[in-house]
PyMOL commands that place a pseudoatom at each C-alpha (Angstrom):
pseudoatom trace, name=CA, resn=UNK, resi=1, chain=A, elem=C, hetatm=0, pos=[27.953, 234.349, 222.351]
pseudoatom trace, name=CA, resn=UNK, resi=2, chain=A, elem=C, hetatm=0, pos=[30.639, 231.704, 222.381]
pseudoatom trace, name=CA, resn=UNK, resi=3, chain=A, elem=C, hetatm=0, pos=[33.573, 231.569, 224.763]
pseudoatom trace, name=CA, resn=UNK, resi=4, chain=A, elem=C, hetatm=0, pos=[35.813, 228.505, 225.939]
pseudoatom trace, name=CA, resn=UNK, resi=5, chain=A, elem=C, hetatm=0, pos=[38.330, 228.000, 229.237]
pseudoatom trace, name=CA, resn=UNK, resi=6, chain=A, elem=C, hetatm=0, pos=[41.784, 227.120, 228.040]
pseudoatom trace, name=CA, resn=UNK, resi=7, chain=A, elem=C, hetatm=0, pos=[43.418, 225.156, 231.037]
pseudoatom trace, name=CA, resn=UNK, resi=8, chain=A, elem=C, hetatm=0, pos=[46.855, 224.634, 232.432]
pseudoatom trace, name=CA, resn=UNK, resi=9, chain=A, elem=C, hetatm=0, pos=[46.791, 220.841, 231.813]
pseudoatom trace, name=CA, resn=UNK, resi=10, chain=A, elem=C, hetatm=0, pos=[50.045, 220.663, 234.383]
pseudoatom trace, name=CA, resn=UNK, resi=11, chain=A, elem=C, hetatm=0, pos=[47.751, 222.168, 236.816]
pseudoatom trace, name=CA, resn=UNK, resi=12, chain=A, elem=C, hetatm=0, pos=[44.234, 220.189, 235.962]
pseudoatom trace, name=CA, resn=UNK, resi=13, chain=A, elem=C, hetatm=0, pos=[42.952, 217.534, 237.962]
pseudoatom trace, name=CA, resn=UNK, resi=14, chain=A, elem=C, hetatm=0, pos=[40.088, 215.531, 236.818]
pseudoatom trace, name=CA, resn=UNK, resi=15, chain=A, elem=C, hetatm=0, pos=[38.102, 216.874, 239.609]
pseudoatom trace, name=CA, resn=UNK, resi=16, chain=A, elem=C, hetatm=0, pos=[38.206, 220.741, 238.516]
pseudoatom trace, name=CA, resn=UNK, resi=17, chain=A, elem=C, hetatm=0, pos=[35.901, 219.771, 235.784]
pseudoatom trace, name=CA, resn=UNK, resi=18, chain=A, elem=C, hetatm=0, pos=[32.848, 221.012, 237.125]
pseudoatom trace, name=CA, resn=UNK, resi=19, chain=A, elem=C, hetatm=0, pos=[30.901, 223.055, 234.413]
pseudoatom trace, name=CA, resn=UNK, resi=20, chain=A, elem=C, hetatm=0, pos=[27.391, 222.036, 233.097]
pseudoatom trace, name=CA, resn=UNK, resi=21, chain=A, elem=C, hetatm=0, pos=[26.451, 222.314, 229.697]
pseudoatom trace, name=CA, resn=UNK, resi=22, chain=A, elem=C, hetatm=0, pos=[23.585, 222.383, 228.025]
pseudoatom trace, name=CA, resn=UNK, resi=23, chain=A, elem=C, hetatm=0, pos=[23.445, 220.915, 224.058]
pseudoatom trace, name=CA, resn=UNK, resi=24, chain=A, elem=C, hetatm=0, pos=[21.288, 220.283, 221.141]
pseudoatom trace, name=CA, resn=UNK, resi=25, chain=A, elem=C, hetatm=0, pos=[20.729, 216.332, 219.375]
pseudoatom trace, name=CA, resn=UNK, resi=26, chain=A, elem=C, hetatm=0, pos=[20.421, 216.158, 216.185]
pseudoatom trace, name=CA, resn=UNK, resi=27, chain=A, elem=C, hetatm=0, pos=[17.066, 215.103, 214.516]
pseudoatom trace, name=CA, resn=UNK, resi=28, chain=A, elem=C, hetatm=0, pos=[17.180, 211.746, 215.248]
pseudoatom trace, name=CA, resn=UNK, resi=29, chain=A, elem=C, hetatm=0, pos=[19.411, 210.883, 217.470]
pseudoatom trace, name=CA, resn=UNK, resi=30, chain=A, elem=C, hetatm=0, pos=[18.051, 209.333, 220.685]
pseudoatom trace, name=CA, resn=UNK, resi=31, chain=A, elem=C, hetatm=0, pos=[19.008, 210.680, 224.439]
pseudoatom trace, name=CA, resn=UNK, resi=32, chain=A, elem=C, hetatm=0, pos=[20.238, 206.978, 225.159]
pseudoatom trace, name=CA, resn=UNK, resi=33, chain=A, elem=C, hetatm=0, pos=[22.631, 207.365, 222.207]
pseudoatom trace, name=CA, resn=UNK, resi=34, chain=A, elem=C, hetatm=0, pos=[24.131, 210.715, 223.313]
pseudoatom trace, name=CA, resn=UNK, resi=35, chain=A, elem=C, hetatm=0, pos=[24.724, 209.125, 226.868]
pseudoatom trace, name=CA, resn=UNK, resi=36, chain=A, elem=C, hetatm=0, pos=[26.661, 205.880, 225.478]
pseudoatom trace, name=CA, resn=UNK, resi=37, chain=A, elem=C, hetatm=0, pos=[28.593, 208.693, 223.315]
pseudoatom trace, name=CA, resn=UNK, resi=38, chain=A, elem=C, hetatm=0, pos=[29.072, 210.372, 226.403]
pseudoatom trace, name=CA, resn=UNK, resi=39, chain=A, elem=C, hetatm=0, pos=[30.295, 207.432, 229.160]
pseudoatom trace, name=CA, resn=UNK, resi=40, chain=A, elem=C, hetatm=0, pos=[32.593, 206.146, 226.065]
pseudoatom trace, name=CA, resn=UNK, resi=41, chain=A, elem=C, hetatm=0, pos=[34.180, 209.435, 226.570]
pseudoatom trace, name=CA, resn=UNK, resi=42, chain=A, elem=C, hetatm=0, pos=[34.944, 209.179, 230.423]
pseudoatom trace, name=CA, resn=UNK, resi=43, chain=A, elem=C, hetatm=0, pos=[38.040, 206.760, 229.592]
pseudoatom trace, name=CA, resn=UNK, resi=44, chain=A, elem=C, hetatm=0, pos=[39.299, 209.109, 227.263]
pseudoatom trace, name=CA, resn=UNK, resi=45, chain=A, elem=C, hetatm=0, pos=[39.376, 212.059, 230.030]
pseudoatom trace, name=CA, resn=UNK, resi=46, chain=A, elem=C, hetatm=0, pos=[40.412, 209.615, 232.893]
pseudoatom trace, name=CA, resn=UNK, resi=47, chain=A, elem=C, hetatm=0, pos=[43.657, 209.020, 230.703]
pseudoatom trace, name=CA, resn=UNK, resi=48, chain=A, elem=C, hetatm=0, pos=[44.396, 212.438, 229.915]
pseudoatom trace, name=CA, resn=UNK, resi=49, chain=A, elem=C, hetatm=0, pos=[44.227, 214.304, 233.348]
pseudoatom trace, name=CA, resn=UNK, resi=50, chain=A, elem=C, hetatm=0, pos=[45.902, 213.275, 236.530]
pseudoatom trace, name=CA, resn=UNK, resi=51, chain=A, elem=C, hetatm=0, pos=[43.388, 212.433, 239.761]
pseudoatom trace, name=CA, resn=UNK, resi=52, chain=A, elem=C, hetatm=0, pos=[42.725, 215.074, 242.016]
pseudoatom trace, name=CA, resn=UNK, resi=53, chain=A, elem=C, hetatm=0, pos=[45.351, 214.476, 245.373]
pseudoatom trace, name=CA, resn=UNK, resi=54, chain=A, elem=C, hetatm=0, pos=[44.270, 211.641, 247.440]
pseudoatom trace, name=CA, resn=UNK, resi=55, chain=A, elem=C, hetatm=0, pos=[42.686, 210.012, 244.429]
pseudoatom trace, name=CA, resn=UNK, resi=56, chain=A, elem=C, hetatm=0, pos=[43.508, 207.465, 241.513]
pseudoatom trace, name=CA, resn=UNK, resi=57, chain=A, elem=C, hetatm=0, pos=[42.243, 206.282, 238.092]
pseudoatom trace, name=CA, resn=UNK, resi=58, chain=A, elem=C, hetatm=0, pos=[40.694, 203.201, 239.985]
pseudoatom trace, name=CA, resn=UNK, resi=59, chain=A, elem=C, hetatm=0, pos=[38.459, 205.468, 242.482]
pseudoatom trace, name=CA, resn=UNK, resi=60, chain=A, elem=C, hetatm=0, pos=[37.386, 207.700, 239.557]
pseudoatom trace, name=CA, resn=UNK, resi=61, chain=A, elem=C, hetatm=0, pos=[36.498, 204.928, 236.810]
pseudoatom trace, name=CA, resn=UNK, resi=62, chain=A, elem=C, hetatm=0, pos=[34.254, 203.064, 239.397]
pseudoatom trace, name=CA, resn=UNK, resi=63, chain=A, elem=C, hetatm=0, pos=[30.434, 202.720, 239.763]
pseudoatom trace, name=CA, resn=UNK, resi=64, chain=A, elem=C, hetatm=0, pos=[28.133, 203.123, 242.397]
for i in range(1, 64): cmd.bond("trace and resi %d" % i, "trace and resi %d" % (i + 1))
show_as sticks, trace
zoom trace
């Protein structure tokens, strides 16, 4: 069974995004390849949802 969460984007902060997921590679493709695919995406969500309150893109985009 499928199902997806439509949000509210007025009302979604980057910091509501808390689900886990599990997925599938395809033959082939290598777990360090699905994580650059991944962190190339974190830009994309940074500039498409607001910070939560008391944050900003800056805090969110840096790391430890």
């Amino acid at each position: 069974m499928l199902f997806t969460l439509q949000r509210d984007r007025a009302k979604t902060y980057l910091g509501q995004f808390n689900y886990q997921s599990i997925g599938r590679l395809k033959p082939g493709v290598r777990i360090s390849e699905a994580t650059a695919d991944l962190a190339r995406l974190i830009p994309v969500a940074l500039d498409a949802f607001p910070p939560p309150p008391g944050y900003d893109k800056k805090m969110l985009s840096q790391r430890d």
